[in-house]
N, C-alpha and C positions, 0 to 999 in steps of 0.2 A: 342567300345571295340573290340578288336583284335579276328578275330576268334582261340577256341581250340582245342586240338585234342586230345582224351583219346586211350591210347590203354590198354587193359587188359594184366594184366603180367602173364601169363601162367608160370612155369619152364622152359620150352621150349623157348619162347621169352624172358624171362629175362635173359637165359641164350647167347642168341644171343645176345641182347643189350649188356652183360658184355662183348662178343669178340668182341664185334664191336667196344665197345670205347677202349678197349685195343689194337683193330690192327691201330684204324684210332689215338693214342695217342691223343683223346680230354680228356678234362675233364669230359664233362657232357653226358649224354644216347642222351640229343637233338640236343647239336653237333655233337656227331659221327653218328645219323641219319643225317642230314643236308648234311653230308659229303660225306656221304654213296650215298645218292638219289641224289645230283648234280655230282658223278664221275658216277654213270648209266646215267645218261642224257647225260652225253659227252660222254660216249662208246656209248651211241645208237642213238643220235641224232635226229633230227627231233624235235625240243621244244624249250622252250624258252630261254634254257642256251646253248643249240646246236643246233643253226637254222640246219645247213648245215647235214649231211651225217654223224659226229658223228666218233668215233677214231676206230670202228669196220670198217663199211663202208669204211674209209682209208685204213684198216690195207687189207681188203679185194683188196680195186682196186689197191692199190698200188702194193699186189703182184700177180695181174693180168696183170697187163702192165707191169710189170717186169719178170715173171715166176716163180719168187719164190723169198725170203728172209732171211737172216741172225735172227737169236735170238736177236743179237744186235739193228737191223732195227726194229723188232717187238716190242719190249721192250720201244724204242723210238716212234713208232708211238701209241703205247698204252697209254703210258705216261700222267696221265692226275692232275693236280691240285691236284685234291683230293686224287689222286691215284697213287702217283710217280710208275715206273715202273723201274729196272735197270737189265742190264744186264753183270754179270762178266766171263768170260771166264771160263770153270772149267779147272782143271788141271787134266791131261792124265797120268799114266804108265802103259808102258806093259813090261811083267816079271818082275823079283825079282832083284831085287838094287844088292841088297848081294850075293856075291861069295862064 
């Protein structure tokens, strides 16, 4: 028999589970955990679903041997499965349009 895992539903936690399956769009509380605990393991790496250094650690050395980077590079190196990441340009004005 598969092992189980109970968690007590506080208001507090159940109200996490409700935003959780509502950002990660799963249906169920043990899909959007699932979803949730495999996009921390690839931001932080070192396990069994991110052997290697993990999308932090990139995000890190990448902009150390570079000096620095774009929102658009960050967004992309973060980017994980579970976790899409995107990045749109915002749009800028300075002063009033109208005359």
């Amino acid at each position: 028999m598969p092992d189980s895992f109970r968690w007590r539903l506080t208001g507090r936690r159940d109200q996490l589970l409700v935003d959780l399956e509502e950002r990660t769009v799963q249906n169920t509380k043990a899909k959007a955990l699932d979803d949730a605990v495999r996009a921390y393991l690839r931001l932080v790496g070192g396990n069994a679903v991110e052997p290697g250094r993990g999308a932090f650690g990139d995000l890190l050395a990448t902009a150390d041997e570079r000096g620095g980077l774009s929102a658009a590079e960050i967004a992309e190196i973060l980017a994980v499965d579970e976790l899409p990441v995107q990045y749109e340009p915002a749009t800028w004005s300075i002063g009033n349009d109208e005359e």
